[in-house]
Backbone bond lengths (Angstrom), bond angles and torsions (degrees), N, CA, C in turn:
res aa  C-N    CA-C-N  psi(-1)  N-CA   C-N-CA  omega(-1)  CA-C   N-CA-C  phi
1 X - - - 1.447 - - 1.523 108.74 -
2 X 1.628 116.81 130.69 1.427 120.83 170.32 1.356 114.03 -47.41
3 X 1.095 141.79 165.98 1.720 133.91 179.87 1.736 86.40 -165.64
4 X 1.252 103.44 103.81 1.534 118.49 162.19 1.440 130.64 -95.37
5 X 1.450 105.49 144.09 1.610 87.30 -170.14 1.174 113.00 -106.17
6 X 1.825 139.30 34.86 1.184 159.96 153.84 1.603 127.06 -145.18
7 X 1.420 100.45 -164.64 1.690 99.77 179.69 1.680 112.60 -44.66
8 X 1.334 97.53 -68.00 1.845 108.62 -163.54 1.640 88.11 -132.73
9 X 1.137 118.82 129.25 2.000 130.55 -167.65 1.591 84.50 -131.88
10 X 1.474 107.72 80.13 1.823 100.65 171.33 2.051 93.18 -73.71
11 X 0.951 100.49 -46.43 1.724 88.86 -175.62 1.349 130.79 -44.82
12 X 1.925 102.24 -50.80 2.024 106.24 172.98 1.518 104.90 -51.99
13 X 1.781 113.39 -40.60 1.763 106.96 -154.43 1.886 84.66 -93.66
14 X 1.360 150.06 17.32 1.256 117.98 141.03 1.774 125.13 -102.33
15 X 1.372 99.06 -11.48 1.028 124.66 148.92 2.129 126.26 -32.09
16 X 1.660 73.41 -64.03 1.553 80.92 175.49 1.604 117.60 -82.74
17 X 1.214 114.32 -18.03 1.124 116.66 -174.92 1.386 104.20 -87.75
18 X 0.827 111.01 -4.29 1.754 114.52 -171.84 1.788 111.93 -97.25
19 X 1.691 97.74 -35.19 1.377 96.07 167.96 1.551 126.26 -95.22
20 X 1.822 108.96 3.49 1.214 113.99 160.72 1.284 111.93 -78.45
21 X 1.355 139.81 -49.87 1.154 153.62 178.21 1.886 105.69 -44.65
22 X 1.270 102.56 -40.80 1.619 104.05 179.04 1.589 111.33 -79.18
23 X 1.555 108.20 -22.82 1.020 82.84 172.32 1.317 133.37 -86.45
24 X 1.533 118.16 -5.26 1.415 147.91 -151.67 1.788 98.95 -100.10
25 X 1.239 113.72 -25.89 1.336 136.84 132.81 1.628 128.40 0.15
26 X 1.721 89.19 -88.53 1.335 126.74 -159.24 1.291 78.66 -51.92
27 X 1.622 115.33 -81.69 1.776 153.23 -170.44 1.185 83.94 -32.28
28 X 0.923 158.55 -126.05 1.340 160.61 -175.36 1.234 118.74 13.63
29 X 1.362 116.33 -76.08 1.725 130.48 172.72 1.716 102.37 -42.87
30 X 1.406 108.01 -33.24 1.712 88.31 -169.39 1.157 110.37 -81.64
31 X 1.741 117.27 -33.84 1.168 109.14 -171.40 1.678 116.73 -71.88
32 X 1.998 101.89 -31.80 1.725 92.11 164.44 1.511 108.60 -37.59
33 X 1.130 123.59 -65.37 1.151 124.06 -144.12 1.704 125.40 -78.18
34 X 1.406 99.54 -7.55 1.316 124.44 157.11 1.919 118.43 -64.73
35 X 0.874 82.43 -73.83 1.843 102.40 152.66 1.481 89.84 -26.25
36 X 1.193 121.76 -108.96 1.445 155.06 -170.20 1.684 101.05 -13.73
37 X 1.325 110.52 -48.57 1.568 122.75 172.67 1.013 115.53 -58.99
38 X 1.679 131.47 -27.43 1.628 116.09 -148.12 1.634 87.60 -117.70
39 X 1.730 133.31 3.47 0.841 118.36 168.52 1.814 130.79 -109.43
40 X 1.958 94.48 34.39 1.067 119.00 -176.17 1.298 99.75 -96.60
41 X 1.588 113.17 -21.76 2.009 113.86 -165.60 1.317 107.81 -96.68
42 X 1.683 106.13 24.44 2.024 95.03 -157.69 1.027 105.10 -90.47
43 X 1.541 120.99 -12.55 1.823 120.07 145.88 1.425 120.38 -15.79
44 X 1.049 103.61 -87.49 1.273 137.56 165.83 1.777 119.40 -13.29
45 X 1.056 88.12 -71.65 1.814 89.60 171.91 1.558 108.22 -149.38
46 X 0.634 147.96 94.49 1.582 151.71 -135.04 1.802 96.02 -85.99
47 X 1.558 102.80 -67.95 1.657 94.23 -166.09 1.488 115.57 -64.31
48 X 1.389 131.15 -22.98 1.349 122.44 177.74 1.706 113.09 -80.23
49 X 1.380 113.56 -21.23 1.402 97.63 -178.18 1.666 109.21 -99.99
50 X 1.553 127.13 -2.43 1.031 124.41 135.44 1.188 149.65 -70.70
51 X 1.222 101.67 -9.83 1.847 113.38 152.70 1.559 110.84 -93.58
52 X 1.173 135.44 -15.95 1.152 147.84 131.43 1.765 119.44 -18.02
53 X 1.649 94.44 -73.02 1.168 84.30 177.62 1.301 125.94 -95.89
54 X 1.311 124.00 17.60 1.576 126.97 178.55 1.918 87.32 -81.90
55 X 1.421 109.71 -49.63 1.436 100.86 -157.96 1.549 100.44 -47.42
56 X 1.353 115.54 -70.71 1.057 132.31 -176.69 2.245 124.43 -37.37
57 X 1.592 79.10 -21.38 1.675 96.48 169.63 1.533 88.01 -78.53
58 X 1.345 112.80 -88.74 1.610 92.13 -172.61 1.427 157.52 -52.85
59 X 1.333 104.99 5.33 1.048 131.94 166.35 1.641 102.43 -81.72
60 X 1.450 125.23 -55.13 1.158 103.74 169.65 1.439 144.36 -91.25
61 X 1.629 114.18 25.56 1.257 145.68 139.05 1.708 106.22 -47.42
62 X 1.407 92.36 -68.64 1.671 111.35 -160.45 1.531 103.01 -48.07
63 X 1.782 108.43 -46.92 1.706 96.57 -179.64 1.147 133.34 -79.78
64 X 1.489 120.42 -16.67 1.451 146.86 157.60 1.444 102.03 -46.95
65 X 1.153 127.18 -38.79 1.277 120.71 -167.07 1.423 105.01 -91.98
66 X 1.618 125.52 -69.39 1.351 123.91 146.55 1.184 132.40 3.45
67 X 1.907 116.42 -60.83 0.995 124.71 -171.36 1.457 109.52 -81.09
68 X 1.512 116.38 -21.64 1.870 126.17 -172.11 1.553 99.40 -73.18
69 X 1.480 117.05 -32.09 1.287 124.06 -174.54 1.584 105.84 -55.05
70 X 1.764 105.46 -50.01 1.360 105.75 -165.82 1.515 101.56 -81.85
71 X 1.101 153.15 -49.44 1.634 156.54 147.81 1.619 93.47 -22.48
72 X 1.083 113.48 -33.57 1.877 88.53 167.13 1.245 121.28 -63.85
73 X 1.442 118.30 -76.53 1.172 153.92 171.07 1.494 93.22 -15.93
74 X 0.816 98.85 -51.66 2.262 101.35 -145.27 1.660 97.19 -91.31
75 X 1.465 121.99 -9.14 1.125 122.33 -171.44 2.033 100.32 -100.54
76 X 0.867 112.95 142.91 1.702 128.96 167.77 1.663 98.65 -99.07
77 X 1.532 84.19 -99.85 1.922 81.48 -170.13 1.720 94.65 -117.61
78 X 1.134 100.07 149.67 1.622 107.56 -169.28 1.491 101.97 -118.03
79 X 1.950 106.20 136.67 1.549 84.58 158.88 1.273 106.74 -147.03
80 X 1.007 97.18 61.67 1.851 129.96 149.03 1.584 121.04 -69.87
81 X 1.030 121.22 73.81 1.864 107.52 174.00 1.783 111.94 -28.09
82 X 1.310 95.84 -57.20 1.870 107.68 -162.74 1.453 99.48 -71.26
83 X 1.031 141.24 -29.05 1.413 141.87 132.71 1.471 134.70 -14.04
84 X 1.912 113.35 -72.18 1.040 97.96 156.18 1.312 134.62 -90.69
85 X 1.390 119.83 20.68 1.530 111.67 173.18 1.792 93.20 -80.97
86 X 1.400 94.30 -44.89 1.636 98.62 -166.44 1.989 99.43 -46.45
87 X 1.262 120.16 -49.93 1.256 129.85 -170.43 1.754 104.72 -51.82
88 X 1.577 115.99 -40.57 1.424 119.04 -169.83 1.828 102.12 -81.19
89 X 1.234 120.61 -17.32 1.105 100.05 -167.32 1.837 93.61 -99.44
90 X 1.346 97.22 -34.47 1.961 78.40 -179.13 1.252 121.34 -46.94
91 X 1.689 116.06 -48.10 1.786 143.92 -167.67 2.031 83.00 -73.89
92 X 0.955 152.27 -41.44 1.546 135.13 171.10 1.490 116.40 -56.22
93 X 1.360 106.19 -40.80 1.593 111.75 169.60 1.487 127.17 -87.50
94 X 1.414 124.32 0.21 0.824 134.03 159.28 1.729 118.99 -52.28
95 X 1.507 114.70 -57.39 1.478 123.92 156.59 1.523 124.98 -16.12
96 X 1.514 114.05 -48.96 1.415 134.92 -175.33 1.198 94.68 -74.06
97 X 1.220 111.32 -65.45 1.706 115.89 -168.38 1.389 131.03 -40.58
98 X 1.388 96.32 -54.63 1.999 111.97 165.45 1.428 108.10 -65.95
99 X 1.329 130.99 -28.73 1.373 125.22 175.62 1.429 96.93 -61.03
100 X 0.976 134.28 -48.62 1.789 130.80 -149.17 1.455 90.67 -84.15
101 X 1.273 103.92 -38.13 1.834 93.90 -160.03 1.598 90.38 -72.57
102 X 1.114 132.62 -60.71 1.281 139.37 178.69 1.964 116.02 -37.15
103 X 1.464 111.49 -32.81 1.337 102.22 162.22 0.884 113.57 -82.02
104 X 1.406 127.81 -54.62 1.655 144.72 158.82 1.707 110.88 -0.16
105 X 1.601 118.14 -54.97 1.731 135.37 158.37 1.069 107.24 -70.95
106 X 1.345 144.58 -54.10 1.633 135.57 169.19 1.755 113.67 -39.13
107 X 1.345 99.65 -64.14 1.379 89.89 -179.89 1.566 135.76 -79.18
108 X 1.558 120.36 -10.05 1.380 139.30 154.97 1.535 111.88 -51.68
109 X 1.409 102.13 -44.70 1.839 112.17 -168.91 1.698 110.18 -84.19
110 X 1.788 98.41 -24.76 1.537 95.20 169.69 1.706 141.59 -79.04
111 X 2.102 90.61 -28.38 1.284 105.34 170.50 1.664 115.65 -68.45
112 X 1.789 106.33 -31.90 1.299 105.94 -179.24 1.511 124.65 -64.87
113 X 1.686 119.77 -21.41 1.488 142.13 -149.91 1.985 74.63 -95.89
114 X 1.318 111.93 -51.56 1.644 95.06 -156.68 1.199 109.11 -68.63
């Protein structure tokens, strides 16, 4: 919870948003870079570490999105530039996301019906 120490504290709430955003950051960078690791072994065995790394792509879709939800929420008015670009591009991919999950239940409910 924001906790201001007057009427309207635009400074504490960009403040805070600024060190949520860094941390959302960090989380991010590792999991690129996790990613980034497993497509050094694709020598190695090609189709398992490319299904490997799709999972692991969507998984870090999934928290990007998750996490944009909560950087919504917690934000009022922001005046972070890198903030709201970051905010426009999660909420653009959001579109994709509900499509998949939404076939994702179509086709679970269809294999189960046949």
């Amino acid at each position: 919870m924001l906790k201001s120490s007057g009427r309207n504290d635009p400074q504490g709430i960009s403040s805070y948003v600024i060190r949520h955003q860094t941390f959302l950051d960090h989380l991010f960078q590792k999991l690129e870079s996790n990613i980034y690791s497993f497509t050094l072994y694709v020598t190695f065995n090609q189709g398992v570490v490319r299904n490997y790394i799709r999972q692991n792509t969507i998984c870090f879709h999934l928290f990007k999105y998750l996490f944009g939800i909560i950087c919504f929420s917690l934000q009022t008015i922001t005046f972070n530039h890198c903030v709201v670009s970051y905010q426009i591009r999660l909420f653009t991919m959001s579109n994709h996301f509900i499509k998949c999950l939404l076939g994702l239940v179509h086709h679970t409910s269809f294999t189960k019906s046949v």
